[in-house]
C-alpha positions as CSV (number, residue, x, y, z in Angstrom):
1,X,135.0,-4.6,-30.8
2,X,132.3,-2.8,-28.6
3,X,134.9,-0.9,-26.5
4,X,136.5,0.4,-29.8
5,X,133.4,1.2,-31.6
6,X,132.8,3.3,-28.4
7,X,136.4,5.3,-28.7
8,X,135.2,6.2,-32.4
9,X,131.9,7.4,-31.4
10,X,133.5,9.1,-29.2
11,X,136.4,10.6,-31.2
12,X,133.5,11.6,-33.2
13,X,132.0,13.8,-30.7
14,X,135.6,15.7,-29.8
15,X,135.0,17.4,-33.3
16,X,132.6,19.6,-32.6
17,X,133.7,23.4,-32.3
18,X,131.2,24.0,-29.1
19,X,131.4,21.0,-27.1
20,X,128.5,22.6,-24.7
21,X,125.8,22.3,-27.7
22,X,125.4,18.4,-27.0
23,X,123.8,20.2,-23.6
24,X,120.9,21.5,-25.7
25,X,120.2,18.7,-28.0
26,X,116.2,20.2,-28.6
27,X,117.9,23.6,-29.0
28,X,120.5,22.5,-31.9
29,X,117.7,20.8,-33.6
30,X,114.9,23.6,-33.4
31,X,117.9,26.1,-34.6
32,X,118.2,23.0,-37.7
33,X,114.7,23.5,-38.4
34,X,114.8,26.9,-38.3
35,X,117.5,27.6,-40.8
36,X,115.9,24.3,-43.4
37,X,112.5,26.7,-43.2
38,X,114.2,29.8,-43.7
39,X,116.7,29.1,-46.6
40,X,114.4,27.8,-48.7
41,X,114.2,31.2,-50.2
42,X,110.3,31.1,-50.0
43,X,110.4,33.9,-47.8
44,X,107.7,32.2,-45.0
45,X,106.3,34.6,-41.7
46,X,107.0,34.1,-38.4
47,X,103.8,32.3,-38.4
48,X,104.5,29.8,-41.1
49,X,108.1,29.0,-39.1
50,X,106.4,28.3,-35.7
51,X,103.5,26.0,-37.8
52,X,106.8,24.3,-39.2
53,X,108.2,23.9,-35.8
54,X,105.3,23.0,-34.2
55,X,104.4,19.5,-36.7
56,X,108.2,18.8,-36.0
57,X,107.2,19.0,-32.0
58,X,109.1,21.9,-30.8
59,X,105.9,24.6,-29.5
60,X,107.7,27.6,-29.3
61,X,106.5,31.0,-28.6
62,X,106.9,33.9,-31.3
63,X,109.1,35.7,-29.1
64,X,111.5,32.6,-28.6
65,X,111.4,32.6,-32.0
66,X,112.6,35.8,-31.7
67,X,115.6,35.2,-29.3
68,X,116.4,31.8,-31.9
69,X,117.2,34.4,-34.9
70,X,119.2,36.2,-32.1
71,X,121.5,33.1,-31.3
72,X,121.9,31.8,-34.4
73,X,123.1,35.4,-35.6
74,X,125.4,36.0,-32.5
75,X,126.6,32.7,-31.7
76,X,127.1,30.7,-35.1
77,X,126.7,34.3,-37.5
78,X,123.8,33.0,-39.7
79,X,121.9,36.2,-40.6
80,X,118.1,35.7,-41.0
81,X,116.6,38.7,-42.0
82,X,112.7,40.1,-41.9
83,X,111.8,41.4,-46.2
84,X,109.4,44.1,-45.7
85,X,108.4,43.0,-49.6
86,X,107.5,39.6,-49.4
87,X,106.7,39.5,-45.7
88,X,109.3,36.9,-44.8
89,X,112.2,36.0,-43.4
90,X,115.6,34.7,-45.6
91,X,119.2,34.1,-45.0
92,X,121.3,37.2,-45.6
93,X,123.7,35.2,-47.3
94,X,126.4,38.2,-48.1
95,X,126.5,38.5,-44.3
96,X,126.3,35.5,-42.7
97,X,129.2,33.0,-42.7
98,X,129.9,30.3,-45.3
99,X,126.6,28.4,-44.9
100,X,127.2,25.2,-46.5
101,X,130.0,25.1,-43.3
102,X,127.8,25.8,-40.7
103,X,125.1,23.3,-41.9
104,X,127.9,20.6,-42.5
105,X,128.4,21.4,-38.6
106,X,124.8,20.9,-38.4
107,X,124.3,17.7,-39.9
108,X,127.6,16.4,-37.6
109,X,125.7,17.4,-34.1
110,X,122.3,16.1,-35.2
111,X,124.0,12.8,-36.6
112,X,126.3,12.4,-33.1
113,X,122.7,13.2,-30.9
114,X,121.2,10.7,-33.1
115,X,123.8,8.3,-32.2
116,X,123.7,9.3,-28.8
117,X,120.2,8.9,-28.1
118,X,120.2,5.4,-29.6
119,X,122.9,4.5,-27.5
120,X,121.3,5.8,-24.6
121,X,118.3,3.6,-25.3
122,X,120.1,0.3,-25.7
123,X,123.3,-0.7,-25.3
124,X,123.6,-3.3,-28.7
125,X,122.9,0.1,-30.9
126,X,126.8,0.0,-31.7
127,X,126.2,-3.9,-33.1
128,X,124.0,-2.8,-35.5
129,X,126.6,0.3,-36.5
130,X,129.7,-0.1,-38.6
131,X,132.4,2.8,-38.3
132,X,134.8,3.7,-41.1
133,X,138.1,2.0,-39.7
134,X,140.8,3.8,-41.9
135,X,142.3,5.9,-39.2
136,X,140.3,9.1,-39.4
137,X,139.9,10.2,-35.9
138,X,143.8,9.7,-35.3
139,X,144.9,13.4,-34.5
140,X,141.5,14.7,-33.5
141,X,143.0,15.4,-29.7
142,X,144.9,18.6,-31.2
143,X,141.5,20.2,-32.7
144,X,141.0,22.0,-29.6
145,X,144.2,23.9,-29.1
146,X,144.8,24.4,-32.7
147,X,141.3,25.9,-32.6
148,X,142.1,28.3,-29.5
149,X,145.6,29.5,-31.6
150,X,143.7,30.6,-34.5
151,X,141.2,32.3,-32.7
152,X,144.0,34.3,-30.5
153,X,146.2,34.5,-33.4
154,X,148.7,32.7,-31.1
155,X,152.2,30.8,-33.1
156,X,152.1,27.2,-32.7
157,X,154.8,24.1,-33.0
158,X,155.3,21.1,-33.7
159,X,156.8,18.1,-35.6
160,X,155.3,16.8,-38.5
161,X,155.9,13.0,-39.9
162,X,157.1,13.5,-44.2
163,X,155.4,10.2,-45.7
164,X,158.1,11.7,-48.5
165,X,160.9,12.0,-46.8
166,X,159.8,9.4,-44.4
167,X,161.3,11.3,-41.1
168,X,160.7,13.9,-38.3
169,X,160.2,17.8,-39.5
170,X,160.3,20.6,-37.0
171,X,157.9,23.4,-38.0
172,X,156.8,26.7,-36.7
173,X,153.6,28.3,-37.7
174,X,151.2,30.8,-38.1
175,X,147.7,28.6,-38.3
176,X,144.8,30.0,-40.4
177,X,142.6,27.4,-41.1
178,X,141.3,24.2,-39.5
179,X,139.9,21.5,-43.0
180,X,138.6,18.3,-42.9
181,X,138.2,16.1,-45.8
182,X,137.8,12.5,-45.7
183,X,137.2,12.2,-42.2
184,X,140.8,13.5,-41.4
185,X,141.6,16.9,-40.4
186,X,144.3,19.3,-41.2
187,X,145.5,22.4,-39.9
188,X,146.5,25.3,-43.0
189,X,149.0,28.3,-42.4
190,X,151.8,30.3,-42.5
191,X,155.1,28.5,-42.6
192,X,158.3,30.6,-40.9
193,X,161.4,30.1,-43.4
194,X,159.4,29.1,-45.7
195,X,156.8,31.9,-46.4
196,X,154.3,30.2,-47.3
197,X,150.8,28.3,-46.5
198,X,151.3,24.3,-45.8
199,X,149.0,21.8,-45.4
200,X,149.5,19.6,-42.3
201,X,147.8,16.5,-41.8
202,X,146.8,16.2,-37.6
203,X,147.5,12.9,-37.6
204,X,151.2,13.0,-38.2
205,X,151.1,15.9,-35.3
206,X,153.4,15.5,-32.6
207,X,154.6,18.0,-29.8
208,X,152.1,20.3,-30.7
209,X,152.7,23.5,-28.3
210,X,150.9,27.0,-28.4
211,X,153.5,29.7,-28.0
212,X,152.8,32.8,-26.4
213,X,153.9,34.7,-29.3
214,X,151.4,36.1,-31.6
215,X,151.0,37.4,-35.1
216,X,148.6,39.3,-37.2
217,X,146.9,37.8,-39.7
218,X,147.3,38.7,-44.1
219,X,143.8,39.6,-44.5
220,X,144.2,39.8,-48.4
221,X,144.4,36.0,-47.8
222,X,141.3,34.1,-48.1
223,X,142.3,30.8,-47.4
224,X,138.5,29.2,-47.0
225,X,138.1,30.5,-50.7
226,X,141.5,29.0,-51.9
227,X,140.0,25.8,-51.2
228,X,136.4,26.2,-52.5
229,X,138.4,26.7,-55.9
230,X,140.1,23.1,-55.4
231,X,139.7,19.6,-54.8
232,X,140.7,18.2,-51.4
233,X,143.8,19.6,-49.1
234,X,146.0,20.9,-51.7
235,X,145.2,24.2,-53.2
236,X,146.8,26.2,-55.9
237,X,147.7,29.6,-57.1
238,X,146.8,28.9,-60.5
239,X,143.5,29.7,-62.3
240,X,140.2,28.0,-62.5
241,X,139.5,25.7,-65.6
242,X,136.9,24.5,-67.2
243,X,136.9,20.5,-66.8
244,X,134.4,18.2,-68.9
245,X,134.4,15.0,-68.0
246,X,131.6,11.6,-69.6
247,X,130.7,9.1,-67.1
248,X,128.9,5.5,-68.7
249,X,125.7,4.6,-67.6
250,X,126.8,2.3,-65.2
251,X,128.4,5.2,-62.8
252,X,126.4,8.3,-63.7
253,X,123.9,8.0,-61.2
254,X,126.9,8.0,-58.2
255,X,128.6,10.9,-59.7
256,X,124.9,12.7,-59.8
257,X,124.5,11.6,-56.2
258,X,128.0,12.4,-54.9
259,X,129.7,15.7,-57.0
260,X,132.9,15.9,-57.3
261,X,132.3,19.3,-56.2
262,X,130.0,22.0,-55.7
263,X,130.9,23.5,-59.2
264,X,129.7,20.4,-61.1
265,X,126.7,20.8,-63.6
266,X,125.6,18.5,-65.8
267,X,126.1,19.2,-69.9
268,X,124.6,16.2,-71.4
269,X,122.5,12.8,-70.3
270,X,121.2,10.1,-72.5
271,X,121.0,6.5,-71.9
272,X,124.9,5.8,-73.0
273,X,126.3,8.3,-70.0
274,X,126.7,11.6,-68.3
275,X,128.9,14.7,-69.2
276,X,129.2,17.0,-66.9
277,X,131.8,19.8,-66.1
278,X,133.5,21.3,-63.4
279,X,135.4,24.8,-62.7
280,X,138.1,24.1,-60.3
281,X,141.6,24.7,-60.0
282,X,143.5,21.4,-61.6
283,X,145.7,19.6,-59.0
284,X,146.6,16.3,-57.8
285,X,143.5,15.1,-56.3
286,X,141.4,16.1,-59.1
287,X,143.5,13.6,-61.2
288,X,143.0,11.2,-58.5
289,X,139.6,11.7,-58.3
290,X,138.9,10.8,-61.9
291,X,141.2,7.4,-61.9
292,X,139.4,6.3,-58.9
293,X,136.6,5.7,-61.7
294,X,139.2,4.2,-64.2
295,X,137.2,2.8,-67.0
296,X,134.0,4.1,-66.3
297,X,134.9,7.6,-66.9
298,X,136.6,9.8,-69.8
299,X,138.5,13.2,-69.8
300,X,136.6,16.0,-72.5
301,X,138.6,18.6,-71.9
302,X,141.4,20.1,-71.7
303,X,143.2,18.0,-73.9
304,X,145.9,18.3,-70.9
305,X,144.2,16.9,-68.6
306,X,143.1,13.9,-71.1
307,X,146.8,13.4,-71.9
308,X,147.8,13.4,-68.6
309,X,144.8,10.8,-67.2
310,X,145.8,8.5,-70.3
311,X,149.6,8.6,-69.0
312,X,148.6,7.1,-65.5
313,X,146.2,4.7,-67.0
314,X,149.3,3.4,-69.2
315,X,151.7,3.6,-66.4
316,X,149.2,1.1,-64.3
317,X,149.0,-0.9,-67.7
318,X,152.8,-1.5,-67.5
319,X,152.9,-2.4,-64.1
320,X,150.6,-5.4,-64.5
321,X,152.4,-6.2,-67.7
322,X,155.7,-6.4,-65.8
């Protein structure tokens, strides 16, 4: 069990896009500080940042501080920015990447160096550590070269197992997009033949090969934004709804603790349950989503939507009853 608990930290650690940063663990978690002090829109000095960093034990000068705002601009493209006005820095959020990304990457590397330096310290750290055992690091080997195609806009093949189908499909494509969700990852792009953007899961990836051929990317699509409309790995075309769903007592305080998705706001509380709605595009998983809480929970609106969650819920009633 020890050896495989090992593989799985391990697999854990392939996922990172800059393998070198595990190099400069202080480094990746003074840049951490840095960006928790400056996006809390309080606009603090230089002064205030190195009194942060300093009670968190990294004594810095002001003009490392300096060369910090440089690297985590040029190297991860987090803008922090100096207002004249309220004598602070902030996070230029209109020209910096998709933050909530790059502090997801964040959390990963400080969580693996956690890990890490526990494991360093004694070898029975993995006894006292239990690892989600469902498969998710199966395909994690391809992240590397699928990475290197998008970034040179190279073509990329492979075959691709149809749980449908349940066979072998050969499939040549223009990759956008590297997603994870779940702890699985999935590579999204442009299908030749069948013009359009597929979802392929790197775990049913086999005889993946970079071509030399390359292509230029559609920038009218926004692929990262497709997704930020949706819930999990399939995305839709369609429009944004407005979705209310009530939660009872008894599962309220998970839902508050773990949204459904960043959209979600709470409408009502009380002691009987939680309503709260979301504004995403409907599709499968959102449906799943909502009869993973079977009982607990109850479709608002639309009156679709309702329909269509009563419909499974009787379908899984006639199962049992046959």
């Amino acid at each position: 069990m020890g050896v495989f608990l090992v593989l799985q930290l391990a697999g854990l650690l392939l996922i990172f896009l800059y393998l070198y940063l595990m190099s400069q663990r202080g480094t990746i978690k003074r840049y951490t500080a840095i960006i928790e002090k400056v996006g809390n829109k309080q606009f603090p000095s230089a002064q205030l940042i190195l009194e942060y960093l300093e009670d968190l034990g990294f004594s810095i000068s002001k003009r490392t501080l300096e060369r910090d705002f440089d690297a985590i601009r040029n190297e991860f493209g987090v803008e922090i920015t100096y207002d004249t006005s309220r004598r602070g820095y902030y996070i230029d959020e209109a020209n910096s990447i998709e933050l909530s990304a790059f502090l997801r990457f964040l959390e990963i590397v400080n969580t693996a160096d956690l890990l890490t330096e526990s494991l360093a310290d004694s070898k029975h750290t993995l006894d006292y550590i239990h690892f989600d055992q469902g498969g998710g690091f199966r395909g994690i080997e391809h992240l590397r070269p699928l990475l290197q195609a998008i970034r040179e806009q190279r073509e990329i093949k492979f075959k691709h197992f149809s749980y449908q189908r349940e066979k072998w499909h050969h499939f040549s494509v223009h990759p956008y997009l590297l997603k994870e969700y779940q702890n699985r990852w999935y590579v999204v792009g442009w299908v030749k033949g069948i013009k359009d953007y597929l979802t392929f899961g790197l775990d049913r990836i086999k005889d993946l090969t970079i071509l030399p051929s390359t292509f230029e990317r559609d920038a009218n699509v926004d692929l990262p934004a497709r997704f930020d409309a949706t819930i999990g790995v399939i995305y839709g075309n369609g429009k944004r709804e407005r979705i209310v769903l009530w939660f009872n007592a008894e599962q309220k305080h998970y839902v508050k603790s773990l949204p459904l998705h960043p959209t979600q706001k709470i409408v009502a509380e009380n002691d009987e349950g939680l309503t709260i709605e979301l504004y995403v595009v409907p599709n499968y998983e959102l449906v799943q989503h909502i009869l993973m809480h079977h009982a607990f929970v109850k479709v608002i609106e639309p009156e679709w939507l309702a329909e269509e969650v009563m419909k499974k819920h009787l379908q899984a009633s006639n199962i049992y009853k046959n």
